[in-house]
N, C-alpha and C positions, 0 to 999 in steps of 0.2 A: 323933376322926372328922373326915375332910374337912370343908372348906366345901364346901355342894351348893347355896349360894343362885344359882347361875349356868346349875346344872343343871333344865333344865324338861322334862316327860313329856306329850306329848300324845298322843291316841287318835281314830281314825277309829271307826265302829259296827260293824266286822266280828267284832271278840272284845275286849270291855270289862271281862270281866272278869279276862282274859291281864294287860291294860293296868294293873287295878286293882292287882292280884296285886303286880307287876311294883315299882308308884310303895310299896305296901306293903314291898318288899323293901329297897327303896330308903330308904323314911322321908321321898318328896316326896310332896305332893299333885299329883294328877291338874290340869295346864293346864286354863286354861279358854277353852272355844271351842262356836262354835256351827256345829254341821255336820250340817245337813238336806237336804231338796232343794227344791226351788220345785213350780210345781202340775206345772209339765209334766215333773219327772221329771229335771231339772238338778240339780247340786252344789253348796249352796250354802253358806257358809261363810264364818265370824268368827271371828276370835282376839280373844278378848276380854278379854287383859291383854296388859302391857308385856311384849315379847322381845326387848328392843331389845339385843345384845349378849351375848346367854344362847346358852347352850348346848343347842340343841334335839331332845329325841327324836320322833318320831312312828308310835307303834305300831299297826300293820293288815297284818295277812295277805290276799294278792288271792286267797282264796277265793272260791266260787260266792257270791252273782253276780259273778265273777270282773273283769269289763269294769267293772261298777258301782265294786266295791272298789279296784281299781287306779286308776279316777279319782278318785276320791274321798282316797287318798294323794296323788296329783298336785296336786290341788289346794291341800289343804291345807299343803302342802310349800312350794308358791308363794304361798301367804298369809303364812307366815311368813317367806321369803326378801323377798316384800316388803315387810314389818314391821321390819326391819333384824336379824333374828337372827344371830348370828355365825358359826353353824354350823345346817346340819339333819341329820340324820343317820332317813335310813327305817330301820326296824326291821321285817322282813318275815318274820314267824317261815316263813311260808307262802308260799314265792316260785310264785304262779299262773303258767302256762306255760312251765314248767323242759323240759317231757317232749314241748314243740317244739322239741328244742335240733337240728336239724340234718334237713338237707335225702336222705330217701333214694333212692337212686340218681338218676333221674333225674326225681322227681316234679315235679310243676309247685305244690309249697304251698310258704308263707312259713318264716321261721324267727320262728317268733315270740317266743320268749324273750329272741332279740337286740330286735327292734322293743321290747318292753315293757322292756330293760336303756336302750337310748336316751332312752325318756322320758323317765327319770330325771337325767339330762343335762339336757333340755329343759326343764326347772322349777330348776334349779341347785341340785339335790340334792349336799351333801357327801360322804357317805359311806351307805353300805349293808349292814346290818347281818340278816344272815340265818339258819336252822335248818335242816343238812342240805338244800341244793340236790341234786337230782335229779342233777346231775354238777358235779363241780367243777369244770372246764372253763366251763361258763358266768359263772365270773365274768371270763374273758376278753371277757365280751360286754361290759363295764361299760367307760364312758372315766373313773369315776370307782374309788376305795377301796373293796372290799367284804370284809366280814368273816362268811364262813362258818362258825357254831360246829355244834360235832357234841352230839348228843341223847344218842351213845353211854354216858357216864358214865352219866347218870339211867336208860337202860335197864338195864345192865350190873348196876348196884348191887341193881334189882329183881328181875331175874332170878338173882342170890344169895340173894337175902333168901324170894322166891317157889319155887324149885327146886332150888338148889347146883348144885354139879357134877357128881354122883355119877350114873352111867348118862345124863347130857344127849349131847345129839348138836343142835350145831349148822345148820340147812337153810337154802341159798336155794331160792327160790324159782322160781330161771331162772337160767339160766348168766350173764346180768349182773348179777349182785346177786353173784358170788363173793368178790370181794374184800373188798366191805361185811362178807359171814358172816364169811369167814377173819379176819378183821379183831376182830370180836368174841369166837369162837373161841377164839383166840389171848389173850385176855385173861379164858376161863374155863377157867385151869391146861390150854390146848391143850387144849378139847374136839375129839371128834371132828368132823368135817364130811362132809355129805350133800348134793347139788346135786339139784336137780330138774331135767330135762331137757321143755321144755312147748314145743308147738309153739300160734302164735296163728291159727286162721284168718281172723279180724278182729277192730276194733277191742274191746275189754273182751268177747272172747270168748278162753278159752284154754279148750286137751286138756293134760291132763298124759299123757306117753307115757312115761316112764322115772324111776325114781329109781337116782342113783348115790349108793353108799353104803349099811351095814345098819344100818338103824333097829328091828328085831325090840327087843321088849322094853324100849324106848329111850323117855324122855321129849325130846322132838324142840321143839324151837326154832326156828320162820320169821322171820327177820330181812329185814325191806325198810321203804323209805323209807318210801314213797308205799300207802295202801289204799286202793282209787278202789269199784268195785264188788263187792269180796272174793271174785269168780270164781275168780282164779287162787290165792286160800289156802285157799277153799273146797276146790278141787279136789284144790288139795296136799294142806289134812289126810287128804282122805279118801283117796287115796295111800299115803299116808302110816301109815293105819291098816289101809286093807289088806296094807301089808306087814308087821305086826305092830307098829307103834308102840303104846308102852302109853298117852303122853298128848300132846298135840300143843298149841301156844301159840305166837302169833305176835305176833311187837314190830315195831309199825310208827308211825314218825314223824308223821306228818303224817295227821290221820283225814280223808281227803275224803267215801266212806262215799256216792258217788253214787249214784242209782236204787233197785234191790233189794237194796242193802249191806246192809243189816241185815236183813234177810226171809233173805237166802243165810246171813247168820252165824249167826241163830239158828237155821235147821235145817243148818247142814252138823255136821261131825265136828270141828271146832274146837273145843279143850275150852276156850278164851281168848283173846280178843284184845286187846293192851296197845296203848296209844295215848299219845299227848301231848298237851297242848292250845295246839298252832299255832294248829288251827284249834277253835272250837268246836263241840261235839256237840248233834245235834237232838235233839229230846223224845226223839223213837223211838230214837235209838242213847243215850241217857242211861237210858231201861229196861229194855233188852238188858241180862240175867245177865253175860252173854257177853265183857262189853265194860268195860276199866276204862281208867281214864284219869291219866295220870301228870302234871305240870306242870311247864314250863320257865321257870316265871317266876324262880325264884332264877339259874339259870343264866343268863337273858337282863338280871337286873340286876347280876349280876356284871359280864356282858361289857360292857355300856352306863358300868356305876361304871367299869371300864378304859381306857375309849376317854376318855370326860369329863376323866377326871386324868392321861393317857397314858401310859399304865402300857401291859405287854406282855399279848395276848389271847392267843396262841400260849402261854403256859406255862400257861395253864387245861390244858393235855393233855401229857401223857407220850405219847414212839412207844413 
């Protein structure tokens, strides 16, 4: 086995037990540091052992409270740059503000994806280590190394193990999400593919108006990143079962699961919802039937073990 004495894992409070998982895979103990806040609701923060020339991870998805977690990264990141660490490397299974990646038409809002990739810069972060970004394109926002891994394997393997092939029919959910389905599709022996065509009238409101493709008597498969308030898979399954689908399950990365997320899943037509743990699940989505949750901690300490001994991260994936 390597020498890992170089290699150190630190964790902000947004998902510790991600973090735990992770140094467990690993075979290091959890860094130690103290990271609260002060009375008024500031970030407060101690590294409280030697980094002095180690190899640093630091693990926190800028989940909701989104502002809170992301500072709270930032910081810590600059405790240890100024600690003399040799490297820091964020570990963001959960990159907060991916889905402000660009300015439409000619609106007058930020791009804030870029603004929160700056930061990062700003504290002399080395490198950026992430879990399916909302578009891969936003690591051009980075002036630093970011390393994008895909969730796809850990779904892929479960969705064999949970359904096979046999009558599956692959779905996005919205004409931007095709290439993501096709993508996986393609890696169950070329299942079929179905698009959903949904129009938004605002924000976490969507109509579904069309499905392309037949799902009649079809075990159907919703593949997307991101599940924010489950409107739009809500609406899908039921879609989806009105046009005769026989069972509908949707794999989604990143469980954000905001407002009535779990009130919509467990009455819509969803016969399942698969997740990961980016980010971590509330009491109420941790009771949901409805709702199971898969882990990326071996995958994320693989990638971390690769980057530490400089090994290639890219051959974790066959095209």
């Amino acid at each position: 086995m390597q020498d890992q004495r170089n290699l150190l894992v630190f964790s902000g409070n947004a998902n510790k037990p991600l973090a735990k998982s992770i140094c467990r895979e690993l075979g290091v103990r959890p860094g130690k540091a103290m990271v609260s806040s002060f009375s008024d609701g500031e970030v407060q923060v101690e590294i409280e052992e030697n980094v002095r020339r180690q190899e640093v991870f630091v693990i926190q998805p800028t989940c909701a409270p989104s502002a809170e977690n992301l500072m709270e990264l930032l910081v810590i990141i600059d405790a240890l740059k100024r600690a003399s660490a040799a490297s820091v490397t964020a570990v963001v299974p959960y990159f907060g503000y991916s889905r402000q990646d660009r300015r439409m038409r000619s609106s007058r809002v930020p791009i804030t994806a870029k603004v929160a990739a700056k930061m990062f810069s700003a504290v002399n972060a080395d490198r950026v280590l992430t879990v399916d970004l909302h578009a891969d394109q936003i690591q051009g926002f980075f002036d630093i190394p970011v390393d994008n891994v895909y969730a796809s394997p850990l779904l892929l393997a479960d969705i064999w193990r949970a359904y096979g092939t046999d009558n599956l029919i692959v779905v996005s959910p919205d004409v931007g999400g095709v290439v993501r389905a096709r993508a996986v599709a393609k890696r169950l022996d070329d299942a079929d593919l179905a698009i959903i065509d949904k129009r938004r009238p605002r924000a976490n409101v969507s109509t579904v108006m069309n499905i392309i493709g037949d799902v009649e008597g079809k075990t159907c498969v919703l593949v997307d990143d991101i599940v924010d308030t489950a409107g739009t898979l809500c609406a899908a399954a039921a879609a989806l079962k009105e046009r005769g689908a026989l069972k509908v399950a949707a794999y989604c990365t990143h469980p954000v699961l905001s407002g009535p997320a779990v009130s919509n899943i467990t009455n819509s037509q969803l016969d399942e919802l698969v997740v990961t743990d980016t980010i971590p699940l509330s009491e109420a989505a941790r009771a949901c039937g409805k709702i199971r949750q898969l882990s990326v901690a071996e995958l994320l300490a693989e990638t971390i073990r690769r980057i530490a001994f400089g090994e290639s991260v890219s051959s974790l994936y066959v095209d």
